[in-house]
C-alpha positions in Angstrom: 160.5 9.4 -100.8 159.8 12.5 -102.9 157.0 12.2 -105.4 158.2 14.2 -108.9 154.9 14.0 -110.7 151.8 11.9 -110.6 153.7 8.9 -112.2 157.3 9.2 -111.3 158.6 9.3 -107.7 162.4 9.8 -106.3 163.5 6.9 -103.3 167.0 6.2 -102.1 168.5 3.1 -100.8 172.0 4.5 -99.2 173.9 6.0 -101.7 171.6 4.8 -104.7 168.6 6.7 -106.1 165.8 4.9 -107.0 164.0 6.8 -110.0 160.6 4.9 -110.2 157.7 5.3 -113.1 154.0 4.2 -112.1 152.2 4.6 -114.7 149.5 2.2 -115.1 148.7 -0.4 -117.1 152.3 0.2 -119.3 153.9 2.6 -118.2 153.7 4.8 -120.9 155.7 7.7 -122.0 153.1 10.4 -120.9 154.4 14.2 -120.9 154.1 13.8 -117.1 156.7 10.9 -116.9 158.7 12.7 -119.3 158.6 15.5 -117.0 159.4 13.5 -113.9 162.4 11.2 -115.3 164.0 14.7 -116.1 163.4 16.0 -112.4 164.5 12.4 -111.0 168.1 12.6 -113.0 169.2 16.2 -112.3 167.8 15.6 -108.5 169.4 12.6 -108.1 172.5 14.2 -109.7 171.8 17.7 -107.2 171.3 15.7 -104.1 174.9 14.6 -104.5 174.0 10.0 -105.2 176.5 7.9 -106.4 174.2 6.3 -109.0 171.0 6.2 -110.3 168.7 3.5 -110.4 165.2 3.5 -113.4 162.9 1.1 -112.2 159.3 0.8 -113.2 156.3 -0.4 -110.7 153.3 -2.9 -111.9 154.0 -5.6 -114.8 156.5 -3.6 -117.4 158.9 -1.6 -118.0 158.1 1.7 -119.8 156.4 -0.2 -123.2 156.7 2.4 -125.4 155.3 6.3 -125.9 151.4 7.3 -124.9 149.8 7.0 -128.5 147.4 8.9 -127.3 149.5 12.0 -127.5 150.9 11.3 -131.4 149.7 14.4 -133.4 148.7 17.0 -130.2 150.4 19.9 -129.2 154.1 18.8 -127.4 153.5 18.8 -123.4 156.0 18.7 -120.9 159.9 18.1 -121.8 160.5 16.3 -124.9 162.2 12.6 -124.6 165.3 13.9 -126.0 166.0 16.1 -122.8 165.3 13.4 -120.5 167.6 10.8 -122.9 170.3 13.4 -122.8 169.8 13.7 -119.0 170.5 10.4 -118.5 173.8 10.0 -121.1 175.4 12.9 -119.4 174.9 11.8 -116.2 178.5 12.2 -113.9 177.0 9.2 -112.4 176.0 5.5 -113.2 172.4 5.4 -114.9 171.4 1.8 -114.5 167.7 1.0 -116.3 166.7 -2.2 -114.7 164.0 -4.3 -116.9 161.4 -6.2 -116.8 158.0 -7.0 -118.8 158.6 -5.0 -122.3 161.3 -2.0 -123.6 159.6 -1.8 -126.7 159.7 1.7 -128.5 160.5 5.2 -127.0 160.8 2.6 -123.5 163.6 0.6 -125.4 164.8 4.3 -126.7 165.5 5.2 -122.7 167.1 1.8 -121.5 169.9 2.9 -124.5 170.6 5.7 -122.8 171.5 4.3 -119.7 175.1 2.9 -119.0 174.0 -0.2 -118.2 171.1 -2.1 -118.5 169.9 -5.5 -116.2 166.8 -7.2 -117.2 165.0 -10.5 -115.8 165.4 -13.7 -117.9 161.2 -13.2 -119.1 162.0 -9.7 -120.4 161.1 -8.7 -124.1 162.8 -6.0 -126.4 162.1 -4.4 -129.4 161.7 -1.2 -131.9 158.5 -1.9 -133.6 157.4 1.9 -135.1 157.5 0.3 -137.9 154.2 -1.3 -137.6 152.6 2.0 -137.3 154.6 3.4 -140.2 156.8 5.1 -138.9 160.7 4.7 -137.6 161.9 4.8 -133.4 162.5 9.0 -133.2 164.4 9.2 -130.2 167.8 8.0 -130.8 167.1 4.4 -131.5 168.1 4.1 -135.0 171.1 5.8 -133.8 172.0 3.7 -131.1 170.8 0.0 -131.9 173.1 -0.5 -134.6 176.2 1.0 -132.4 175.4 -1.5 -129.6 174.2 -4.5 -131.5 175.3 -4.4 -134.7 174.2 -3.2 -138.3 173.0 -6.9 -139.1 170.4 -7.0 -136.0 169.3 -3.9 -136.1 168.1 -4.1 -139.4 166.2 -7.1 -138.4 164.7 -5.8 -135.4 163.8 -2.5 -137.0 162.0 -3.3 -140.3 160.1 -6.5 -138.8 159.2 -4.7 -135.9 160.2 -7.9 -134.0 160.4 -8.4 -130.1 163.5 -10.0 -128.9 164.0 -11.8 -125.5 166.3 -11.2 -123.2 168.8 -14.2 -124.0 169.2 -12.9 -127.5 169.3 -9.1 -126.0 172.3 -9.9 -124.0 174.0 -12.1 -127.1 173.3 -8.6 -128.8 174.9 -6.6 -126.4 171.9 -4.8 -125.2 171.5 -6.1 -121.3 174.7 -6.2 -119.4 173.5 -8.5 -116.8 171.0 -10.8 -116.3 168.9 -11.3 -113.3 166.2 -14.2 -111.9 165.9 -12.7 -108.2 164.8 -9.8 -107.1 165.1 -7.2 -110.3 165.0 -4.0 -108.1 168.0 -5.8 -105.8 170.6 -6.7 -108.9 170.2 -3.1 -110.3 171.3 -1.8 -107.3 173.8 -4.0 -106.5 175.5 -3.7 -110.2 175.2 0.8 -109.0 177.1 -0.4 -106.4 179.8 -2.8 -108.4 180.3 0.0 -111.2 180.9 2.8 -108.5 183.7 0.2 -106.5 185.2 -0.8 -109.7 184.9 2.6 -111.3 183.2 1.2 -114.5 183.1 3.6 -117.0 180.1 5.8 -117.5 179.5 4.1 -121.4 177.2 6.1 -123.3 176.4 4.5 -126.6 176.3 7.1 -128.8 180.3 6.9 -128.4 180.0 3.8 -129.7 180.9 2.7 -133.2 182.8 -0.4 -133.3 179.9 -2.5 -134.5 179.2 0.0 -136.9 182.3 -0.2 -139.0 181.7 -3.6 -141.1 178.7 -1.6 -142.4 180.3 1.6 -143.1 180.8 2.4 -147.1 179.4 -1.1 -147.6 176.4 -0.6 -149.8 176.1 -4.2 -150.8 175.0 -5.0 -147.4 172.2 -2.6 -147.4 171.4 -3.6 -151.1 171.0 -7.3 -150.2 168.7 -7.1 -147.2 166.7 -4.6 -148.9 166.3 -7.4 -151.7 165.7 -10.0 -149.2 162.4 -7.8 -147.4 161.5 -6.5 -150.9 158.6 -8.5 -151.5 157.3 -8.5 -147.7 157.6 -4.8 -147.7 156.3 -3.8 -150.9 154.6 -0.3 -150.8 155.3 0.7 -147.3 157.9 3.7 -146.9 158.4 3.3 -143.2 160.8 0.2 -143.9 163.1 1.6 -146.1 163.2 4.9 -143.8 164.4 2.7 -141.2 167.0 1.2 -143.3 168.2 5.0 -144.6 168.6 5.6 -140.7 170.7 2.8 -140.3 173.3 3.7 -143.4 173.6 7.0 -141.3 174.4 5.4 -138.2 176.7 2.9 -139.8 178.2 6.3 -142.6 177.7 9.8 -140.4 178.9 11.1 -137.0 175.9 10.2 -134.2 174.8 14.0 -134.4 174.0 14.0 -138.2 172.8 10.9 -138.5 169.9 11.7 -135.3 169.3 14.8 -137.4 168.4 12.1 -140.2 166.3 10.4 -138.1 164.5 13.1 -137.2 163.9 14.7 -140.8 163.1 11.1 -142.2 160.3 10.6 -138.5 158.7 14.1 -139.3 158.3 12.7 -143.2 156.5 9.8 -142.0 154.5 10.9 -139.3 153.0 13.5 -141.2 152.7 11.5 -144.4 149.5 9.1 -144.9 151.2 5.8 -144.4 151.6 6.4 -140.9 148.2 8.0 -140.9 146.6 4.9 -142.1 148.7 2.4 -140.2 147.6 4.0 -136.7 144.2 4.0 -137.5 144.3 0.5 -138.2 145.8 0.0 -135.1 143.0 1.8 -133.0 140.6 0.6 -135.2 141.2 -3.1 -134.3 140.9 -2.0 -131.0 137.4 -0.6 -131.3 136.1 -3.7 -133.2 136.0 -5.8 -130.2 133.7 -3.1 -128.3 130.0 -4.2 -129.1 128.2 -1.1 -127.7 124.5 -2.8 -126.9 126.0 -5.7 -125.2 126.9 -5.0 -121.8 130.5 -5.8 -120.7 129.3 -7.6 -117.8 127.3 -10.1 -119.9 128.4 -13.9 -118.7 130.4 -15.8 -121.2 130.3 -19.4 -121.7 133.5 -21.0 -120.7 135.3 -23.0 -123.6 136.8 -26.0 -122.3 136.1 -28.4 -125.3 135.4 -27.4 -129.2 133.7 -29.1 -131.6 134.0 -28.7 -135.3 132.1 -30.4 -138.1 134.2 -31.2 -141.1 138.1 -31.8 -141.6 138.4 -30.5 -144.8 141.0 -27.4 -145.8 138.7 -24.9 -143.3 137.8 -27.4 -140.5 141.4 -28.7 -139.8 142.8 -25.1 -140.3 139.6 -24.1 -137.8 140.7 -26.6 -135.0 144.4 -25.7 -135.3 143.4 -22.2 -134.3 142.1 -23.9 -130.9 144.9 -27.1 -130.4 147.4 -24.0 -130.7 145.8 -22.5 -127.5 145.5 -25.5 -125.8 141.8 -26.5 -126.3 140.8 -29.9 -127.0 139.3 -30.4 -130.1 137.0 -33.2 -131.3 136.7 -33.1 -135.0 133.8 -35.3 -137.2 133.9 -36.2 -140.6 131.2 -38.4 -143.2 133.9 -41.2 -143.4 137.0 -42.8 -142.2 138.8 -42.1 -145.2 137.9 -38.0 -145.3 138.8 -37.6 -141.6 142.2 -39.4 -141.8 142.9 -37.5 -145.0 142.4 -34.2 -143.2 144.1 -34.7 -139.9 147.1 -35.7 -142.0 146.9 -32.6 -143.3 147.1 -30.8 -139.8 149.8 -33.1 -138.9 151.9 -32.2 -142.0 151.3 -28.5 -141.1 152.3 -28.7 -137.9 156.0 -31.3 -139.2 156.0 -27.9 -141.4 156.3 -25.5 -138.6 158.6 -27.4 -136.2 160.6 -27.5 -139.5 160.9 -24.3 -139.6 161.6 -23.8 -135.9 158.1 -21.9 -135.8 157.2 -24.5 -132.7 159.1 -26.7 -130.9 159.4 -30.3 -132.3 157.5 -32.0 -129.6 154.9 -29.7 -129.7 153.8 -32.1 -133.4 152.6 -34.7 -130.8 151.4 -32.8 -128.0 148.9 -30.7 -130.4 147.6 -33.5 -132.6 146.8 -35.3 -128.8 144.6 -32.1 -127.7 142.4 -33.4 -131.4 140.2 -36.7 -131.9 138.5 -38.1 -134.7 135.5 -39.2 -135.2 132.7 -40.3 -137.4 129.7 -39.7 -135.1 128.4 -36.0 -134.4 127.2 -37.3 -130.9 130.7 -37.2 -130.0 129.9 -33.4 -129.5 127.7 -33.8 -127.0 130.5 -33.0 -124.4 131.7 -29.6 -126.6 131.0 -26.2 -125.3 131.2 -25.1 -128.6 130.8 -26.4 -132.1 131.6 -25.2 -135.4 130.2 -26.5 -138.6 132.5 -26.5 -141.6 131.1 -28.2 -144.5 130.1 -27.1 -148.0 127.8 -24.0 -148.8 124.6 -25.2 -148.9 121.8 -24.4 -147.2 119.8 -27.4 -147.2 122.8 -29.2 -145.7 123.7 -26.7 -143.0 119.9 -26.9 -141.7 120.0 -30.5 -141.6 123.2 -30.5 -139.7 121.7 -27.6 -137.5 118.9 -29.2 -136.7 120.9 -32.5 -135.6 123.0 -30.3 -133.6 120.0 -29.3 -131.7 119.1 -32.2 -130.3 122.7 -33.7 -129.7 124.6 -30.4 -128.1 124.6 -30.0 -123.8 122.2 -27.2 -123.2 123.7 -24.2 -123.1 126.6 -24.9 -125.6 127.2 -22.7 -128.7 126.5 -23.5 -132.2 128.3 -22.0 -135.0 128.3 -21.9 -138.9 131.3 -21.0 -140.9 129.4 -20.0 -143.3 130.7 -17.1 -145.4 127.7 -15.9 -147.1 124.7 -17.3 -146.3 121.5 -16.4 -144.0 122.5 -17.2 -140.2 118.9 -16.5 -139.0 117.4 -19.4 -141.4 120.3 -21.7 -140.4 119.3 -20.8 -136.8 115.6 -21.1 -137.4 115.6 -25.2 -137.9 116.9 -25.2 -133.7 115.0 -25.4 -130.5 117.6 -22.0 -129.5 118.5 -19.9 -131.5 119.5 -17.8 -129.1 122.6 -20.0 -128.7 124.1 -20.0 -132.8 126.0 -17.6 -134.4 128.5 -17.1 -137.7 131.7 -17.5 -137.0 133.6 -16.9 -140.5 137.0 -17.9 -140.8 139.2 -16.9 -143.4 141.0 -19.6 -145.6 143.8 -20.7 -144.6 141.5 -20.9 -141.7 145.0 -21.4 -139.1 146.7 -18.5 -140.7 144.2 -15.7 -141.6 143.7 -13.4 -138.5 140.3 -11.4 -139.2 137.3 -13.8 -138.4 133.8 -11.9 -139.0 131.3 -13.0 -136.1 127.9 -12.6 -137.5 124.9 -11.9 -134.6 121.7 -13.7 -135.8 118.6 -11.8 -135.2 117.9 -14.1 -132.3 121.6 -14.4 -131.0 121.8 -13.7 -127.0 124.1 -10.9 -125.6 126.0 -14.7 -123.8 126.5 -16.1 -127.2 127.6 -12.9 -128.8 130.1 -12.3 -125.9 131.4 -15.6 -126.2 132.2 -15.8 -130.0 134.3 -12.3 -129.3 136.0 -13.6 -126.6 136.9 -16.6 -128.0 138.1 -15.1 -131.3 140.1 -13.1 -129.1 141.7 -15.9 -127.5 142.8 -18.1 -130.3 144.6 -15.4 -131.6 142.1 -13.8 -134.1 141.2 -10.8 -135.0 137.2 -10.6 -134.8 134.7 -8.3 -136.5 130.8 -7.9 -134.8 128.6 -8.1 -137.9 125.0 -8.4 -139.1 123.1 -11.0 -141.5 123.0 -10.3 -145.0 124.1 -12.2 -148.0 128.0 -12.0 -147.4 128.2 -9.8 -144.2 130.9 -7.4 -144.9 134.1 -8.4 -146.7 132.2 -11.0 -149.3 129.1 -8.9 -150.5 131.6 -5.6 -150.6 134.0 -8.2 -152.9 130.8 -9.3 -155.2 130.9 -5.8 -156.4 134.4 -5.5 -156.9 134.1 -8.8 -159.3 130.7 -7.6 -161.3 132.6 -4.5 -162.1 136.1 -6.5 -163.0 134.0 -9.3 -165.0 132.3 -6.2 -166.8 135.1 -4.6 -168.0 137.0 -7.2 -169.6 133.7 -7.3 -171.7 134.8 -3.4 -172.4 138.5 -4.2 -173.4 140.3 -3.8 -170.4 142.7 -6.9 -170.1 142.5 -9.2 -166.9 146.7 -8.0 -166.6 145.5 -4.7 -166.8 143.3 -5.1 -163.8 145.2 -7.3 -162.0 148.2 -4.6 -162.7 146.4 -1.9 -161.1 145.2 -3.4 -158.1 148.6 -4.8 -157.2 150.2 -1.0 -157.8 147.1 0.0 -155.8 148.8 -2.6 -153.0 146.8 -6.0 -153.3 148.3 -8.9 -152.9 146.9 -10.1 -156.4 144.0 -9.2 -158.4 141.0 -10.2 -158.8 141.8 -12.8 -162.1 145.2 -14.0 -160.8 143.2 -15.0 -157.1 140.4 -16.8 -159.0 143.5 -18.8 -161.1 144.7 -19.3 -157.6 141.5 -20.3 -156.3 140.1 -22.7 -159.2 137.7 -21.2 -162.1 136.4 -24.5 -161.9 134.9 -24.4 -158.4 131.3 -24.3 -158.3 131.5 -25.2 -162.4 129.2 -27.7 -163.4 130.2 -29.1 -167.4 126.7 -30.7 -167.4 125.0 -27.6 -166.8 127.4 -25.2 -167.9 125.7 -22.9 -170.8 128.3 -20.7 -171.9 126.8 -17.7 -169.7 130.0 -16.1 -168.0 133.9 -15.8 -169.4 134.8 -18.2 -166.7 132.5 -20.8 -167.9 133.6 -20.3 -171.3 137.4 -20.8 -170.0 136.2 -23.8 -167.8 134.4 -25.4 -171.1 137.5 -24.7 -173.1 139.7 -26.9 -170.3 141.0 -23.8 -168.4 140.9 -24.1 -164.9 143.2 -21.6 -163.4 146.9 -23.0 -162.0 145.9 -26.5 -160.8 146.5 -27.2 -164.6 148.5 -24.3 -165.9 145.8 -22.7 -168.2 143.4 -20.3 -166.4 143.3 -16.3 -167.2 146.5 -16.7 -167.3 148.9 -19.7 -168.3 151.4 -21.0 -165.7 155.1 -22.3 -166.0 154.9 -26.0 -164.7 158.0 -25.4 -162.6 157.9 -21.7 -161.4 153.6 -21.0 -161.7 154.9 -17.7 -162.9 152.0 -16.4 -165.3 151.5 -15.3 -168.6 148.7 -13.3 -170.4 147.3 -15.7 -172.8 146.6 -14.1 -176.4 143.5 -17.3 -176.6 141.8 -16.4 -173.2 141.5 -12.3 -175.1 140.7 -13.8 -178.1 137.6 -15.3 -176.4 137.0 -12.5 -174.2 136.5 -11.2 -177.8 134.3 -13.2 -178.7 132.3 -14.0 -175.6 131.9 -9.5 -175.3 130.5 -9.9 -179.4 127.7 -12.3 -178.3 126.8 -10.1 -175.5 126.5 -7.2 -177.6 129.4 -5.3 -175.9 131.7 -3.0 -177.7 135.3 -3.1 -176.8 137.6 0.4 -176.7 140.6 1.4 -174.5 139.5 1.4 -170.8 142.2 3.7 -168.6 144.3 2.1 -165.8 142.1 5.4 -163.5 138.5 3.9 -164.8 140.1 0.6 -163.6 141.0 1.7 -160.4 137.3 3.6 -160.0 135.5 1.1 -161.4 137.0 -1.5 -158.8 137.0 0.7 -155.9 134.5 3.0 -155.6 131.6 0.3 -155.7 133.1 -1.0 -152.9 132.7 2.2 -151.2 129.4 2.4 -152.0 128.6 -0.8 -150.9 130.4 -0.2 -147.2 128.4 2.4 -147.0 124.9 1.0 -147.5 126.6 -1.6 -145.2 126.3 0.9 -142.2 123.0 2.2 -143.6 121.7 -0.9 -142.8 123.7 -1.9 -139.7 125.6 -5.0 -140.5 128.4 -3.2 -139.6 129.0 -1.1 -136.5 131.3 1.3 -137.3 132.7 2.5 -140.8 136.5 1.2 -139.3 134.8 -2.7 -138.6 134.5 -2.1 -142.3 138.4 -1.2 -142.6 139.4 -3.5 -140.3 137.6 -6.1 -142.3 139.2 -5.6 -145.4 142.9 -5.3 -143.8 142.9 -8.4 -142.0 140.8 -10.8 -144.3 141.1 -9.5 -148.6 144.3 -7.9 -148.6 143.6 -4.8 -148.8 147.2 -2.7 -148.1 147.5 -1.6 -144.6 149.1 1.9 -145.5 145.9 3.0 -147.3 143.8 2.3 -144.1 140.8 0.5 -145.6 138.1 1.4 -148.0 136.7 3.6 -145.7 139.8 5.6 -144.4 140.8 5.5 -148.2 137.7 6.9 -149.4 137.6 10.0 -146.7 141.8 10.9 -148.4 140.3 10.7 -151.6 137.3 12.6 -150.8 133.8 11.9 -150.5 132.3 14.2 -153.0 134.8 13.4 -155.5 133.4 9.3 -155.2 130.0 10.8 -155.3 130.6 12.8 -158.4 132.1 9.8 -160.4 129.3 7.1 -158.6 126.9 9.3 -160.2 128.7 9.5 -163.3 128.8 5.6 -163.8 125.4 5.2 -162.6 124.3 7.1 -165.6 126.8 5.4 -168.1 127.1 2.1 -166.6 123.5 0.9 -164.9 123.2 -1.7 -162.9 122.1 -1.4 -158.8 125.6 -1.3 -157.3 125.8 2.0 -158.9 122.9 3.0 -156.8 123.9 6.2 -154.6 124.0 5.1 -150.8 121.9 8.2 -149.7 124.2 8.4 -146.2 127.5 8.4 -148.8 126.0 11.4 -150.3 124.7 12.7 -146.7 128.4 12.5 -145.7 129.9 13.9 -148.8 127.6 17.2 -148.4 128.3 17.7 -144.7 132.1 17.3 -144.8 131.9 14.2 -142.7 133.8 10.8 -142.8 133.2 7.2 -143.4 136.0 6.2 -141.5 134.4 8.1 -138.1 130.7 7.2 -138.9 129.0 4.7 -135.8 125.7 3.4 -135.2 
């Protein structure tokens, strides 16, 4: 045994040479791996073995490049000298898998002759979910070995592929379920007796050739991801790198790859997208709770209310496998919302999203009931019911004396005060917000808001339970709307102002889906219902929307909203009568209409946001300015490639929000023009929202 580096080591087992990465927890593509896969081949190669052998110690093989090292000086060998290494090999390369090939890993395994994986193994390409495209061959070589239709797929989702549908590819040559180590060696030893040719890839075009001069193909998948991929470059960089595997000679079309990797990994996309990515990673680190703290074990949830929220809520545990009882007023209300869950469940074995027999075996992990003592067994429960806050202490307090001591209670709430809600129980210690996002089984951000009484064990427990049903969960503090809501109050104010002013609601909704939202603000409140919260008896004319709601428009449930909708395809329409009394509502308000700029729209929206996140981490309801980013990404749509309203704010520049805050403060009025003084601290000292922690 000769060890090359700190993470790579040479063996030999007879005539074979074992070149072996330990490099805990992933094996990574570190400079020192680099370095020692490049000494393993040529010694291997020196020492006169008849085939070589890449095998990987611990739980995967190599996962994908050390992120850590993405924008530093190079180190070490780059992965092109180790890939080249292995093609030119005069002897077998075998790279036997297991765990993950994702990435630059995936980007070696191509490089070897052959490739044997065990049956549980998992492949993929995903750059693209960090904006960029794979940059070591593997847009180059996926398409030659598996086709121009697949690696389109594979490339622009990002999507991990197991190793049944590798080997239908053509990506694994052999599939193992014994010992992984033993086949690879033995298939070094079959292609050396049978003389197997050494088959490097990049000679490799005969699944290439359907796609070559065929620009219909690329023209109709690029139609078919248009809508998913709206506003991010890294897809359709991937797709360009394809059409030059599939139209150029391997050589030119790498040198594409490379030109069109260096684009994106020094653009802003890219930028953004891997912030995001470390930044979800930060959010679940809550620096004043120890990591040690004991977490209550959830073997039973409990929510409180079957409605739209509660039944998407206890889909989030059934999916993991946690029982869930669920309690509703009345018979009627509970069977009408665990039919709902049923159907959504029929709707995903439909679409082969779960197995078919999984319908049954979920909806037996949920039972009904009509009696909240039924949570008396629950280690957690979750109240779901309207926003009031008379009701939620009521049900609080009931909760109190029916939960097992030591059991967590949680409110759903998405604005309101945690700490009074807490303040009607006998422990307070033991309730928390836990804020999903509607469709409660969909949505991945949940905001976890710590009560000023909340125990480190409670606080630990929400995390870690977000965590395992699958969401993506943000530490924050009370105040009305914790992060995402109160920063979206100010986005609205400033939206309902300027219609006042003559912008158009299409004008705003226009910029802010060019800006990369989803929707804007008046096309989501159609979608949403102007008539939720309206009350006709009461209603007094105060607001546009309760002029639209008094004049029978109430957004696409009946076609007429800000907008009006086509009965068959709800595609909108500005409606000349909803500006006509826009009009007339901005004349009894005493507001003067003129031309407002799509720009003014776009500040106007955006920057008292900013403002807003920033007064956030003044008053530490948020943790760090990227909590606030990862906030925003997950749960209001804001577009991934722009980073967050923090990150976005730091490329657009502090002092250049200041300037114009200041400017609107003066114009405008109103306190969420207000200056957050640590905005303005961080605008005069050069710093950065997106880096700013308490």
């Amino acid at each position: 045994m000769t060890q090359l580096t700190e993470t790579v080591r040479l063996e030999t087992d007879g005539e074979i040479a074992l070149v072996i990465v330990d490099n805990p927890p992933v094996n990574a593509l570190s400079w020192h791996v680099r370095q020692g896969l490049l000494e393993g081949m040529n010694t291997a190669v020196s020492n006169g073995a008849a085939g070589i052998v890449l095998v990987c110690e611990g739980r995967t093989f190599i996962a994908g490049a050390d992120i850590s090292e993405f924008g530093g000086a190079p180190q070490g060998p780059s992965l092109q000298e180790v890939q080249d290494a292995m093609e030119n090999a005069p002897i077998p390369v075998i790279a036997a898998i297991h765990g993950t090939a994702l990435g630059g890993g995936f980007e070696v395994a191509l490089c070897a002759h052959y490739r044997v994986a065990v049956s549980e193994a998992k492949f993929g390409l995903p750059e693209v979910n960090l904006g960029l495209l794979p940059g070591a061959g593997g847009t180059q070589r996926l398409p030659r070995l598996a086709g121009v239709p697949k690696a389109l797929e594979m490339m622009t989702s990002g999507r991990h592929i197991g190793t049944a549908e590798a080997r239908e590819a053509g990506l694994v040559d052999e599939v193992t379920d014994g010992d992984l180590r033993e086949a690879a060696i033995a298939f070094a030893r079959r292609a050396i007796a049978e003389n197997m040719p050494l088959a490097r890839v990049r000679d490799r075009d005969e699944k290439v050739l359907e796609a070559r001069g065929n620009t219909e193909l690329f023209a109709n998948f690029r139609a078919s991801i248009a809508r998913k991929t709206r506003g991010f470059l890294a897809p359709e960089y991937n797709i360009q790198c394809i059409e030059a595997a599939a139209n150029l000679p391997f050589d030119e079309g790498l040198a594409v790859e490379r030109r069109l990797f260096n684009e994106l990994m020094t653009g802003p996309q890219s930028a953004a997208q891997r912030y995001a990515f470390f930044a979800e990673r930060a959010a679940n680190k809550v620096p004043d709770v120890p990591s040690d703290t004991s977490i209550v074990d959830i073997k039973h949830c409990g929510v409180l209310g079957a409605g739209t929220m509660g039944g998407g809520i206890a889909m989030n545990f059934v999916n993991v496998g946690i029982p869930v009882t669920v309690v509703e007023r009345d018979q009627e209300s509970l069977d009408r919302g665990l039919a709902v869950v049923r159907k959504n469940y029929e709707r995903s074995a439909s679409n082969g999203s779960i197995p078919a027999s999984a319908v049954e075996e979920r909806m037996a992990l949920i039972t009904g009931s009509t009696d909240k003592q039924d949570f008396a067994d629950c280690d957690l429960v979750i109240e779901a019911v309207f926003e009031d806050m008379a009701l939620k202490k009521t049900i609080f307090a009931e909760l109190d004396q029916i939960c097992k001591p030591g059991a967590i209670m949680a409110s759903n709430t998405s604005a309101l005060d945690v700490n009074e809600i807490a303040s009607v129980t006998s422990r307070p210690e033991s309730v928390i917000g836990m804020h999903f996002f509607s469709p409660a089984n969909v949505m991945k951000l949940l905001e976890v808001v710590r009560g000023a009484k909340s125990s480190d064990t409670t606080v630990s427990t929400a995390m870690a339970i977000s965590k395992r049903v699958n969401k993506i969960a943000v530490l924050v503090g009370v105040c009305h709307g914790f992060v995402g809501n109160r920063m979206l109050f100010m986005r609205g104010a400033e939206a309902d102002r300027m219609i006042l002013e003559g912008a158009t609601p299409a004008q705003i909704d226009r910029v802010l889906y060019d800006f990369g939202f989803p929707m804007g603000p008046f096309a989501m409140m159609d979608l949403a219902g102007l008539d939720i919260g309206w009350n006709e008896a009461t209603s007094s004319s105060s607001t546009v929307r309760e002029v639209l709601c008094e004049n029978g428009r109430y957004g696409q449930k009946n076609g007429r909203g800000y907008y009006t909708y086509d009965p068959d395809t709800r595609a909108s329409t500005p409606d000349p009568e909803v500006e006509q009394l826009i009009k007339d509502f901005a004349i009894t308000q005493g507001v003067e209409q003129r031309e407002v700029t799509d720009q003014e729209v776009l500040e106007r929206c955006l920057y008292p946001m900013v403002n807003e996140g920033a007064k956030i981490l003044e008053e530490k309801i948020a943790i760090r300015g990227s909590d606030i980013d990862v906030v925003w990404v997950n749960g209001y749509g804001w577009p991934l490639y722009r980073g967050g309203p923090m990150h976005w704010a730091d490329s657009v520049g502090l002092a250049e929000i200041v300037e114009r805050i200041r400017h609107y403060s003066a114009a405008l009025g109103g306190s969420h023009w207000d200056l957050s003084p640590l905005l303005a601290r961080l605008a005069d000292e050069n710093g950065a929202l997106q880096k700013f922690s308490n």
